[in-house]
N, CA, C and O atoms as a GROMACS GRO file, in nm:
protein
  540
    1UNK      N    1   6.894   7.359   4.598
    1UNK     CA    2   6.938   7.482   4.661
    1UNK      C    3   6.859   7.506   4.787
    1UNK      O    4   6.737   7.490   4.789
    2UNK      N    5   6.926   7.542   4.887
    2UNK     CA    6   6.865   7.517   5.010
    2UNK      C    7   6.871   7.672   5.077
    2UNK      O    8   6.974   7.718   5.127
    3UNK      N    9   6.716   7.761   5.069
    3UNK     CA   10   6.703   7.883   5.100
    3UNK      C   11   6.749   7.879   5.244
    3UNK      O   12   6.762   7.776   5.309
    4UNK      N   13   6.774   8.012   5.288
    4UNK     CA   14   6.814   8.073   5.459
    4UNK      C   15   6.709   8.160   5.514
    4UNK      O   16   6.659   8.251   5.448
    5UNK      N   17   6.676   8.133   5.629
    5UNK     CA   18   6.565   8.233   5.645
    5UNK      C   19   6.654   8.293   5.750
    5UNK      O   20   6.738   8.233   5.817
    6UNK      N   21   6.613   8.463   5.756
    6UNK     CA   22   6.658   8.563   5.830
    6UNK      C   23   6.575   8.563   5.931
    6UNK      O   24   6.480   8.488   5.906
    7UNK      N   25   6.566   8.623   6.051
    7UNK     CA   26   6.461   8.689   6.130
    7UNK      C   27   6.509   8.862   6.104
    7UNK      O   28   6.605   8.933   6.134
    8UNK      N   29   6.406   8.872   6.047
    8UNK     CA   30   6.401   9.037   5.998
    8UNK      C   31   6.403   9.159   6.117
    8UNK      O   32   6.440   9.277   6.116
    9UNK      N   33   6.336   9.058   6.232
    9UNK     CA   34   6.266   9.166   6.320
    9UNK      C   35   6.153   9.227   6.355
    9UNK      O   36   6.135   9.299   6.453
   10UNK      N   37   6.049   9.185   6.243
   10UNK     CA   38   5.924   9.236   6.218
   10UNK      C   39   5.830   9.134   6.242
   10UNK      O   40   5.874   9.021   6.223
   11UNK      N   41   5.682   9.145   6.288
   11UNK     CA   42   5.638   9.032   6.243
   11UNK      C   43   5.494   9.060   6.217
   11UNK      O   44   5.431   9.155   6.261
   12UNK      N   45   5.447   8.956   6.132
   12UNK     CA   46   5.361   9.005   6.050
   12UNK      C   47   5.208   8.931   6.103
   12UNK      O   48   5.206   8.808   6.108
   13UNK      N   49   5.082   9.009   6.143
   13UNK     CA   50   4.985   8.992   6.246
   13UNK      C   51   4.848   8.960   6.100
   13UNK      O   52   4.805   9.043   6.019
   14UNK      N   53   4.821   8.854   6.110
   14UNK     CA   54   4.635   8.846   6.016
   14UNK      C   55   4.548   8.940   6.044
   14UNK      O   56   4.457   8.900   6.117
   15UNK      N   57   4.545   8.985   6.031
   15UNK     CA   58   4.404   9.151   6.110
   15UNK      C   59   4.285   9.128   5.970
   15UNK      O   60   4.224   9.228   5.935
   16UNK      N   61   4.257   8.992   5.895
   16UNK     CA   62   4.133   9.003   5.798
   16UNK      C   63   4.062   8.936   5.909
   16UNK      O   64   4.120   8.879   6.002
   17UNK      N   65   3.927   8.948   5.896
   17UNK     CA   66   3.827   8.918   5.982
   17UNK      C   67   3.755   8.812   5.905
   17UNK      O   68   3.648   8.768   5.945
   18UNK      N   69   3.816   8.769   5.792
   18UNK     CA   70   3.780   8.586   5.722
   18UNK      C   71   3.920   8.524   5.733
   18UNK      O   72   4.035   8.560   5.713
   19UNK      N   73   3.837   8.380   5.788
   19UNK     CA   74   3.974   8.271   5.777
   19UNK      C   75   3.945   8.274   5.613
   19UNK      O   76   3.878   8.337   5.532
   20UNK      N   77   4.043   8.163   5.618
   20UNK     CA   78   4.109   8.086   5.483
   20UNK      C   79   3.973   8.043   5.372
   20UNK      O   80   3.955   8.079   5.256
   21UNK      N   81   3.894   7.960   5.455
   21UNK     CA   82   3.770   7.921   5.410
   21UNK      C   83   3.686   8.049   5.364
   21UNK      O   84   3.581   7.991   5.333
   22UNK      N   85   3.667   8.154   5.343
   22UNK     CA   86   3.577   8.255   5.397
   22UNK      C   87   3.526   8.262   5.464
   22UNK      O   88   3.432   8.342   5.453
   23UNK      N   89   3.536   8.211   5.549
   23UNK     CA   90   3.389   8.203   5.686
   23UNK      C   91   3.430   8.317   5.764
   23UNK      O   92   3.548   8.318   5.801
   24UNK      N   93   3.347   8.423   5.799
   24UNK     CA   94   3.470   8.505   5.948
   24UNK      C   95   3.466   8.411   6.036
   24UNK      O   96   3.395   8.317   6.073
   25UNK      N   97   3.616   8.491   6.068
   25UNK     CA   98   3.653   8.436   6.214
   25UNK      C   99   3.574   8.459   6.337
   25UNK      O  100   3.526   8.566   6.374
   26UNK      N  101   3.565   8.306   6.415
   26UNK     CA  102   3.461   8.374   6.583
   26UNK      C  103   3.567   8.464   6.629
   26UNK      O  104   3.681   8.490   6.591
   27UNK      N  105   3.473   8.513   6.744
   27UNK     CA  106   3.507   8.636   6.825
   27UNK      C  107   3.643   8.666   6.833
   27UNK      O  108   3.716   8.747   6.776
   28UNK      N  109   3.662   8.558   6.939
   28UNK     CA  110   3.799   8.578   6.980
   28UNK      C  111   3.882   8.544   6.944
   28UNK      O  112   3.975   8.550   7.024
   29UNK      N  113   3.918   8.481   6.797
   29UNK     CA  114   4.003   8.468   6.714
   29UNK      C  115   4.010   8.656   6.682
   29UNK      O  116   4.102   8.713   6.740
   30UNK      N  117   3.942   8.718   6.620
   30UNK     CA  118   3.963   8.835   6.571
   30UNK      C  119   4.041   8.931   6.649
   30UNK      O  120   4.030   8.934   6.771
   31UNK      N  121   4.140   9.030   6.565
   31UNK     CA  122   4.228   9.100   6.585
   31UNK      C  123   4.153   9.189   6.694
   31UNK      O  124   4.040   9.238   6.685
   32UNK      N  125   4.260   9.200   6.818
   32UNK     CA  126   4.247   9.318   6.908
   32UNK      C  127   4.156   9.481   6.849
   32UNK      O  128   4.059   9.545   6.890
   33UNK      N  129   4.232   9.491   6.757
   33UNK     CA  130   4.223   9.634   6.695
   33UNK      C  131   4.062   9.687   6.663
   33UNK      O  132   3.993   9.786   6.686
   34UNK      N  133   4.050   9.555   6.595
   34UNK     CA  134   3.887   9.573   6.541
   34UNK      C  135   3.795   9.549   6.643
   34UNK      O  136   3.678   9.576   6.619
   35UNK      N  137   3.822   9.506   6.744
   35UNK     CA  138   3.742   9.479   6.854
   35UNK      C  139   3.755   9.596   6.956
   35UNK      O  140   3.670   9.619   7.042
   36UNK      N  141   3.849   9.656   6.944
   36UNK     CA  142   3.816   9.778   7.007
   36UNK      C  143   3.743   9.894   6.921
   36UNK      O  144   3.656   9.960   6.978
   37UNK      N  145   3.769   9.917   6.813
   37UNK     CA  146   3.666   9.956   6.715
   37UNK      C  147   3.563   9.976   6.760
   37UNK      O  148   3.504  10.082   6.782
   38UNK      N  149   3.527   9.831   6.781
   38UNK     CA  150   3.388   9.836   6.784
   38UNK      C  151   3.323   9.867   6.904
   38UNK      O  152   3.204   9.897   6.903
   39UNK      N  153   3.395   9.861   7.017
   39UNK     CA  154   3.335   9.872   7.139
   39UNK      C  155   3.297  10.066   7.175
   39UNK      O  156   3.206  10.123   7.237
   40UNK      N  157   3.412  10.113   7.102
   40UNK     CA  158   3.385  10.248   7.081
   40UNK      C  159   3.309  10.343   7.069
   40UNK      O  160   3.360  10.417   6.985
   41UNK      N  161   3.190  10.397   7.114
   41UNK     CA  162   3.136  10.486   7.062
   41UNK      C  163   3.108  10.582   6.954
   41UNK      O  164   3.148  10.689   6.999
   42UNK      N  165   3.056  10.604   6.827
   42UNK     CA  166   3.148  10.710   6.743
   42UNK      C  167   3.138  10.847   6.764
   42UNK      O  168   3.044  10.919   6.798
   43UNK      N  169   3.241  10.866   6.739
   43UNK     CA  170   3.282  11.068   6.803
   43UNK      C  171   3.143  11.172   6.747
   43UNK      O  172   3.060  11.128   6.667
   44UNK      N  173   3.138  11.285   6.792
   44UNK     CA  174   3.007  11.343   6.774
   44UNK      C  175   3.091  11.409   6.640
   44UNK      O  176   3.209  11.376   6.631
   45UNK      N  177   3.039  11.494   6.545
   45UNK     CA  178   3.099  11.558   6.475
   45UNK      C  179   3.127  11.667   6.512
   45UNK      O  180   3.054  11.708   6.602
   46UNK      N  181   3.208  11.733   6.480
   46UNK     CA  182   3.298  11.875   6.491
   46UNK      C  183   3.225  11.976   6.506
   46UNK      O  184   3.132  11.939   6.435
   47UNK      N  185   3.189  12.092   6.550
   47UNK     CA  186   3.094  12.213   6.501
   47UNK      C  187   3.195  12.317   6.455
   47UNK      O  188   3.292  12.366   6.513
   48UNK      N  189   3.131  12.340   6.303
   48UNK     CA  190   3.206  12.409   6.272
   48UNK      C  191   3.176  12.593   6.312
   48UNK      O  192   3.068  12.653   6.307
   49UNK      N  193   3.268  12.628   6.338
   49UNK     CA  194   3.256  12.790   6.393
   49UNK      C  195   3.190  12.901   6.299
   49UNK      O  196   3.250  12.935   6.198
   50UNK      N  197   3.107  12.938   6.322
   50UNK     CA  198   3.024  13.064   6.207
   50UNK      C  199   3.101  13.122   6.147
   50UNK      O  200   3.054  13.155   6.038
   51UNK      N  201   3.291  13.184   6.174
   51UNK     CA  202   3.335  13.243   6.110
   51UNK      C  203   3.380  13.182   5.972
   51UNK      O  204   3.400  13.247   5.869
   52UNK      N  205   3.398  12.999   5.992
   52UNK     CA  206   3.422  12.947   5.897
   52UNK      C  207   3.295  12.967   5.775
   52UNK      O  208   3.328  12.966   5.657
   53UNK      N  209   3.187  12.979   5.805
   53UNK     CA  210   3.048  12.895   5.702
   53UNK      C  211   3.034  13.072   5.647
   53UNK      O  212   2.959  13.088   5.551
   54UNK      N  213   3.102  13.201   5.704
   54UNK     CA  214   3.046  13.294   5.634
   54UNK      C  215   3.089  13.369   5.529
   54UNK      O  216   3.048  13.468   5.467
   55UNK      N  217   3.217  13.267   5.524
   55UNK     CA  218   3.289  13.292   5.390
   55UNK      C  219   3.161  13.333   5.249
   55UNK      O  220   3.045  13.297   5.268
   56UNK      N  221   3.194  13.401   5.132
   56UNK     CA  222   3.117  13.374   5.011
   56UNK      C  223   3.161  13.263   4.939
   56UNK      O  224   3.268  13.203   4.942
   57UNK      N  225   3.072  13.250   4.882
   57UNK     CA  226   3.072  13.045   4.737
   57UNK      C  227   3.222  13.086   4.691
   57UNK      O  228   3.268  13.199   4.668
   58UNK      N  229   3.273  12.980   4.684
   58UNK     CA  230   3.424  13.023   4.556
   58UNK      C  231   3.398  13.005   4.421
   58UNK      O  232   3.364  12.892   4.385
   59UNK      N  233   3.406  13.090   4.343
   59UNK     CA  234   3.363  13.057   4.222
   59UNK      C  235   3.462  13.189   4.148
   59UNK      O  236   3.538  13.265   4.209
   60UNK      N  237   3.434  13.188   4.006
   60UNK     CA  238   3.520  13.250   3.959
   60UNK      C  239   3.485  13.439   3.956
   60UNK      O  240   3.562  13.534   3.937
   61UNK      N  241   3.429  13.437   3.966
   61UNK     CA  242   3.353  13.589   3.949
   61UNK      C  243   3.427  13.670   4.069
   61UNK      O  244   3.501  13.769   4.068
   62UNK      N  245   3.355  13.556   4.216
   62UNK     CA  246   3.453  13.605   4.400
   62UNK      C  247   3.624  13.630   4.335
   62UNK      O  248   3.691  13.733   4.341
   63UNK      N  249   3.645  13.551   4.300
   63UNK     CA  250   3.794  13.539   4.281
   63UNK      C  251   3.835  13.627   4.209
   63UNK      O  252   3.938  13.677   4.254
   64UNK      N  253   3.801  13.672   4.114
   64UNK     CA  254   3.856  13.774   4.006
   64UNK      C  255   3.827  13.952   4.105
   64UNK      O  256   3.891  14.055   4.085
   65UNK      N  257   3.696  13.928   4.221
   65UNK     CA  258   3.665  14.052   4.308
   65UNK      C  259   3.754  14.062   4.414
   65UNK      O  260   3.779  14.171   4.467
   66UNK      N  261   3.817  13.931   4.458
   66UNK     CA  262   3.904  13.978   4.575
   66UNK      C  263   4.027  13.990   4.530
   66UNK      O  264   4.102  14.061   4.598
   67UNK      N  265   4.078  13.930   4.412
   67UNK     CA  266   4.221  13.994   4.368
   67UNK      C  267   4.204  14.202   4.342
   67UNK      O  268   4.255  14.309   4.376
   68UNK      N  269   4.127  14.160   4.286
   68UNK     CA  270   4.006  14.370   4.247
   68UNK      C  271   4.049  14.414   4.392
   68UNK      O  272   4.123  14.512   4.402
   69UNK      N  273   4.014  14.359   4.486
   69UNK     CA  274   4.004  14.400   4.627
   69UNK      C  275   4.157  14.440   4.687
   69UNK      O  276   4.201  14.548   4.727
   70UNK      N  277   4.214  14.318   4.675
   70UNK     CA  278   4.346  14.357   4.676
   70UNK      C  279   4.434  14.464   4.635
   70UNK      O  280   4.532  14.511   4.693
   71UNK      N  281   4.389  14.490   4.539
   71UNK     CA  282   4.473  14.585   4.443
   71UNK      C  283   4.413  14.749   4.473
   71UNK      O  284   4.477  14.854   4.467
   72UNK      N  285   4.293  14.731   4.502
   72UNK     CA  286   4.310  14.828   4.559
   72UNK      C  287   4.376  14.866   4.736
   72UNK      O  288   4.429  14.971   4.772
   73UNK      N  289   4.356  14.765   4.804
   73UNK     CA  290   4.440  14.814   4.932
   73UNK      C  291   4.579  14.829   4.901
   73UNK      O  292   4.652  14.902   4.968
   74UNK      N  293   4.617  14.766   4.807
   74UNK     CA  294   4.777  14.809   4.784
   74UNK      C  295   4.768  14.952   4.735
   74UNK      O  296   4.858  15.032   4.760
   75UNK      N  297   4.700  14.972   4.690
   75UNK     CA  298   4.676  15.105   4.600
   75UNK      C  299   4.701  15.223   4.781
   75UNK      O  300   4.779  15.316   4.802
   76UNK      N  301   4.603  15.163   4.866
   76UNK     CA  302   4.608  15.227   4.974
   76UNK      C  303   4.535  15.272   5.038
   76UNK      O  304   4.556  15.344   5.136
   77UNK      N  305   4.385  15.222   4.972
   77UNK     CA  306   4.230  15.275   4.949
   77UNK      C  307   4.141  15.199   5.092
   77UNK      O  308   4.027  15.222   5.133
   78UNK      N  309   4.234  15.115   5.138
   78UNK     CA  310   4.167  15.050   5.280
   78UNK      C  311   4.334  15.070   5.382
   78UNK      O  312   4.450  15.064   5.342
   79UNK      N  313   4.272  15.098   5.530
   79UNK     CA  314   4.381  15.090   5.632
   79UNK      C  315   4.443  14.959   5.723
   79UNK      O  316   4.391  14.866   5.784
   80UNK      N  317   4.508  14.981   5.711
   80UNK     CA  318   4.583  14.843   5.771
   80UNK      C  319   4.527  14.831   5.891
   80UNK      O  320   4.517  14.921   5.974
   81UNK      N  321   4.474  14.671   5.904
   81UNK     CA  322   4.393  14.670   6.062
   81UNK      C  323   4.455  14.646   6.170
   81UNK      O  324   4.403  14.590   6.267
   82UNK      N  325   4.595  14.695   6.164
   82UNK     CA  326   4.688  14.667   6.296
   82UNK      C  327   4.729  14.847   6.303
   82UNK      O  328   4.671  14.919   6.385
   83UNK      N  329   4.786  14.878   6.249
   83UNK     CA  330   4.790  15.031   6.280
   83UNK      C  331   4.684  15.125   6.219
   83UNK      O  332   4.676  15.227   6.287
   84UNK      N  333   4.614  15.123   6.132
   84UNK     CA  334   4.528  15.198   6.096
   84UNK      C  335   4.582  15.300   5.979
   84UNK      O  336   4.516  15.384   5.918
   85UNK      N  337   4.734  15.264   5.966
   85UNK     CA  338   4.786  15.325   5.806
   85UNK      C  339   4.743  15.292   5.696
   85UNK      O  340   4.704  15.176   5.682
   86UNK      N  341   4.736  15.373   5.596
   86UNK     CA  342   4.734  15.356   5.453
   86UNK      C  343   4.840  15.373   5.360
   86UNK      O  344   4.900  15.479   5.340
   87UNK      N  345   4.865  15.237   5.287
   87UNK     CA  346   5.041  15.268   5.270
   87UNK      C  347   5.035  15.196   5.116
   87UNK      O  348   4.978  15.087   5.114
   88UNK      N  349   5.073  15.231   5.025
   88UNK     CA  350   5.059  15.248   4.894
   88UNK      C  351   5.165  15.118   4.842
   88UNK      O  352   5.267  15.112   4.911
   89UNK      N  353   5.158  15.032   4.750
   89UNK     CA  354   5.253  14.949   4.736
   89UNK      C  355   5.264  14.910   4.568
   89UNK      O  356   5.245  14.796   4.528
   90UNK      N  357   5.289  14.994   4.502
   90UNK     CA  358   5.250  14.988   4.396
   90UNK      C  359   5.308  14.863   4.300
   90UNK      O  360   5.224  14.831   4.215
   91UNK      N  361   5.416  14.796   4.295
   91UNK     CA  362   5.446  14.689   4.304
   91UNK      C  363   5.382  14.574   4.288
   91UNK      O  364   5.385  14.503   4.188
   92UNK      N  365   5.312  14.553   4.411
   92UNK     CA  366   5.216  14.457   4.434
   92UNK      C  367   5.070  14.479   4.373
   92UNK      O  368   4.985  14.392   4.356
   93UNK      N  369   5.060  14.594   4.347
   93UNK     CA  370   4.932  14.622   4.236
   93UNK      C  371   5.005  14.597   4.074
   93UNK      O  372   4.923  14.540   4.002
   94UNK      N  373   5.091  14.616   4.027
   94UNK     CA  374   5.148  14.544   3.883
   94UNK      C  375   5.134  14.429   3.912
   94UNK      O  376   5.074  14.367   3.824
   95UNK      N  377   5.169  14.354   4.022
   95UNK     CA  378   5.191  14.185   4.039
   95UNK      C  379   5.070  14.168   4.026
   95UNK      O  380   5.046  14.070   3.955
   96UNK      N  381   4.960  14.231   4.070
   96UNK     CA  382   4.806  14.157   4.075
   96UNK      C  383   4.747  14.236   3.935
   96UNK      O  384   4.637  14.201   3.892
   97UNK      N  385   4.792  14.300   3.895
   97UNK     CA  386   4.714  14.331   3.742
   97UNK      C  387   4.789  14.228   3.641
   97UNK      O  388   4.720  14.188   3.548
   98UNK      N  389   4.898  14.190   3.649
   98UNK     CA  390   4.994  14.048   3.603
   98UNK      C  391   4.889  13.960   3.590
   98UNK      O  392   4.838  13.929   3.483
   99UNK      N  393   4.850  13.913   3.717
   99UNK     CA  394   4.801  13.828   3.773
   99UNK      C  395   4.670  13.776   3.698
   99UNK      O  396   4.643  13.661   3.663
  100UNK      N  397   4.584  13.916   3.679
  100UNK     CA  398   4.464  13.897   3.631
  100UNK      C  399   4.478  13.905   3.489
  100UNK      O  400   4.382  13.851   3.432
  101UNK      N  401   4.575  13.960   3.401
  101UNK     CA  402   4.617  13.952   3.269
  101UNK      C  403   4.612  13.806   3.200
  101UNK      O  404   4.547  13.756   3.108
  102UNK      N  405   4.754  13.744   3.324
  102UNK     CA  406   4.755  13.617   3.330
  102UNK      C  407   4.649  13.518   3.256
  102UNK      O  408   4.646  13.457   3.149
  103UNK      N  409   4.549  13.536   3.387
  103UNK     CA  410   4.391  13.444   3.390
  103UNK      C  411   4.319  13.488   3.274
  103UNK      O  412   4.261  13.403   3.207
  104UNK      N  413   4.313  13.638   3.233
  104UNK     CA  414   4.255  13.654   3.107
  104UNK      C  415   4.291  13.589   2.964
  104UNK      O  416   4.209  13.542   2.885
  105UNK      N  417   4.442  13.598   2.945
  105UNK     CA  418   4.461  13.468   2.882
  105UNK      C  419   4.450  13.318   2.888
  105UNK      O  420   4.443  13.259   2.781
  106UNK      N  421   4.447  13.258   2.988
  106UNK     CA  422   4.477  13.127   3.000
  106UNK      C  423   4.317  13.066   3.005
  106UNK      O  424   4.283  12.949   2.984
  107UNK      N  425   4.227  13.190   3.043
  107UNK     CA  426   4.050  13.159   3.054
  107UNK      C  427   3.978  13.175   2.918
  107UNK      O  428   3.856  13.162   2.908
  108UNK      N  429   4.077  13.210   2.794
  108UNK     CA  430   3.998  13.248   2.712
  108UNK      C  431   3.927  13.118   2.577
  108UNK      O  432   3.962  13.024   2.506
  109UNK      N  433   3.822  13.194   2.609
  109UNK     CA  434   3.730  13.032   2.532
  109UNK      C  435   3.646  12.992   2.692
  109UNK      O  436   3.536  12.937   2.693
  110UNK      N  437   3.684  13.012   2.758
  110UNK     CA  438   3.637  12.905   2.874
  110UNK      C  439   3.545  13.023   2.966
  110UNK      O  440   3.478  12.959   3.046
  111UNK      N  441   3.528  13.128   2.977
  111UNK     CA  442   3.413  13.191   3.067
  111UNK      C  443   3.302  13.214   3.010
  111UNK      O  444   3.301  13.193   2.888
  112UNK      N  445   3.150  13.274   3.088
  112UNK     CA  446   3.071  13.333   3.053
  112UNK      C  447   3.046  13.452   2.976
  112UNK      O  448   3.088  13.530   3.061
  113UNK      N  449   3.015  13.516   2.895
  113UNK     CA  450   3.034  13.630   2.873
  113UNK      C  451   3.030  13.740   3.029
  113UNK      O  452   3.120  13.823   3.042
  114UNK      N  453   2.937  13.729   3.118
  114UNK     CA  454   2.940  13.790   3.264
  114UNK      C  455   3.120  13.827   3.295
  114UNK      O  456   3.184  13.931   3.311
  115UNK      N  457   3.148  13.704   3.292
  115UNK     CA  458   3.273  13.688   3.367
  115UNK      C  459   3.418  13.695   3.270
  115UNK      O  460   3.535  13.692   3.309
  116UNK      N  461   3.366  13.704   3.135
  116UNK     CA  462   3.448  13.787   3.070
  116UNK      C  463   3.489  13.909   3.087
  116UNK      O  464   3.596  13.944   3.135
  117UNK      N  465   3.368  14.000   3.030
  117UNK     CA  466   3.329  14.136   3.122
  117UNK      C  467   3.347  14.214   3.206
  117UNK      O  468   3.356  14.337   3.200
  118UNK      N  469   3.357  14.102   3.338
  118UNK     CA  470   3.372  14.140   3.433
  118UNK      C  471   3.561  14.198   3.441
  118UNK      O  472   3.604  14.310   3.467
  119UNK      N  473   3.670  14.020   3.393
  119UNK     CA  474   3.782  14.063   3.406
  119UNK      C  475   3.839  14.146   3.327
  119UNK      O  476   3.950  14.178   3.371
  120UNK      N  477   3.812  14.195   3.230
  120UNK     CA  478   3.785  14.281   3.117
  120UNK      C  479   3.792  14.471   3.152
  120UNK      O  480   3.830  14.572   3.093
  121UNK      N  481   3.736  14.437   3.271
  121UNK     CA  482   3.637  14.535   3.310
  121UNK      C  483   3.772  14.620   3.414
  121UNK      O  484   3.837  14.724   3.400
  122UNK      N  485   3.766  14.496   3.529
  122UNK     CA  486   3.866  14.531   3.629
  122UNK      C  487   4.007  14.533   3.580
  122UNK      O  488   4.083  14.610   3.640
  123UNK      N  489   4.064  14.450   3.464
  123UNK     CA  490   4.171  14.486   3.412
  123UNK      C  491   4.186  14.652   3.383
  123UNK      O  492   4.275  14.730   3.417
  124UNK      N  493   4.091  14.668   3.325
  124UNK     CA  494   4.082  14.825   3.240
  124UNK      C  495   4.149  14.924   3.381
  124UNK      O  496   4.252  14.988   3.406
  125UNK      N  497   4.030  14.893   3.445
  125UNK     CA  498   3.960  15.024   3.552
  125UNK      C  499   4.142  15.025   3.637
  125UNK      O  500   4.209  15.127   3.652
  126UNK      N  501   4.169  14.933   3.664
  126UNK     CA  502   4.332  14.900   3.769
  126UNK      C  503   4.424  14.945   3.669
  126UNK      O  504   4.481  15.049   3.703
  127UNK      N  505   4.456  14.902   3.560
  127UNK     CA  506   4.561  14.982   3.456
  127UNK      C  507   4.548  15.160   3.455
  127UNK      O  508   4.631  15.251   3.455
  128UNK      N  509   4.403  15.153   3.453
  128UNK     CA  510   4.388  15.312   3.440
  128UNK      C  511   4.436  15.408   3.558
  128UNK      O  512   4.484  15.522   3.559
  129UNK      N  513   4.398  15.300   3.672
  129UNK     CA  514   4.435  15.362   3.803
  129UNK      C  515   4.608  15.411   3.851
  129UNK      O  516   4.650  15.519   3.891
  130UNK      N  517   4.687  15.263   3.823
  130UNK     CA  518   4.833  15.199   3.815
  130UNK      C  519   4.892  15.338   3.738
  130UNK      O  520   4.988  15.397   3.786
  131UNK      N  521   4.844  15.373   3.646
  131UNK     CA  522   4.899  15.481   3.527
  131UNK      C  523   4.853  15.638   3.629
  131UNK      O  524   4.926  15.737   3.623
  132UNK      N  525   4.780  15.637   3.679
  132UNK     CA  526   4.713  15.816   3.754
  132UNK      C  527   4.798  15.777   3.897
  132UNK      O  528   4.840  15.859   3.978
  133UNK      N  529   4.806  15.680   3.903
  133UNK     CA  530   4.943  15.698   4.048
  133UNK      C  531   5.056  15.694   4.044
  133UNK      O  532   5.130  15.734   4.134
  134UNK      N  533   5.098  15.636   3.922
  134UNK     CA  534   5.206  15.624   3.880
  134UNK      C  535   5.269  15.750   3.839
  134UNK      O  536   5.391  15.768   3.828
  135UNK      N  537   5.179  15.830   3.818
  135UNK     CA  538   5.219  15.953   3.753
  135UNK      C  539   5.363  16.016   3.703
  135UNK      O  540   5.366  16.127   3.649
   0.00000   0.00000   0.00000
């Protein structure tokens, strides 16, 4: 049986820097690519901007405080930093007491007592709130 070869169109370039033997290849046998590589300089690193590094640690405790945080600006307790309104969304405070309900189940067995406590804590205090606005 006598195979057909196509020309595909493509073609296919050695870019390993060992021949066959293992030996590397001299110089100018080696691929363009890597030889510019190397002639390259390497880039300085990035600086990262202070607003990035002043974030707080992520950990679970932050996380359970800024959803807390949230719920209260929906509540209405901080002003919007484009107009300076305070606008109540109560909605989105059920979605984030959901939210933290949620995690209280799906975390259980798995936190500190601290950070039990804690969601425990802010669950309570936001239900209690959700219910005196809700009025």
């Amino acid at each position: 049986m006598e195979e057909k070869k196509k020309d595909s169109g493509f073609v296919v370039k050695d870019k390993r820097l060992f021949g066959e033997d293992a030996e590397p290849r001299p110089q100018d046998e080696q691929p363009a690519a890597t030889q510019d590589k190397k002639e390259k300089p390497p880039e300085k690193p990035k600086k990262v901007s202070e607003q990035e590094t002043d974030y707080p640690t992520v950990n679970f405790t932050n996380f359970i405080l800024s959803l807390s945080t949230s719920a209260l600006y929906h509540f209405g307790d901080f002003p919007d930093l484009e107009g300076g309104k305070t606008q109540k969304n109560l909605p989105a405070v059920k979605q984030t007491i959901d939210i933290l309900d949620m995690l209280l189940v799906k975390t259980k067995n798995n936190l500190d007592e601290n950070e039990s406590q804690l969601i425990q804590q802010v669950i309570y205090e936001l239900k209690m709130r959700f219910i005196k606005e809700k009025g």
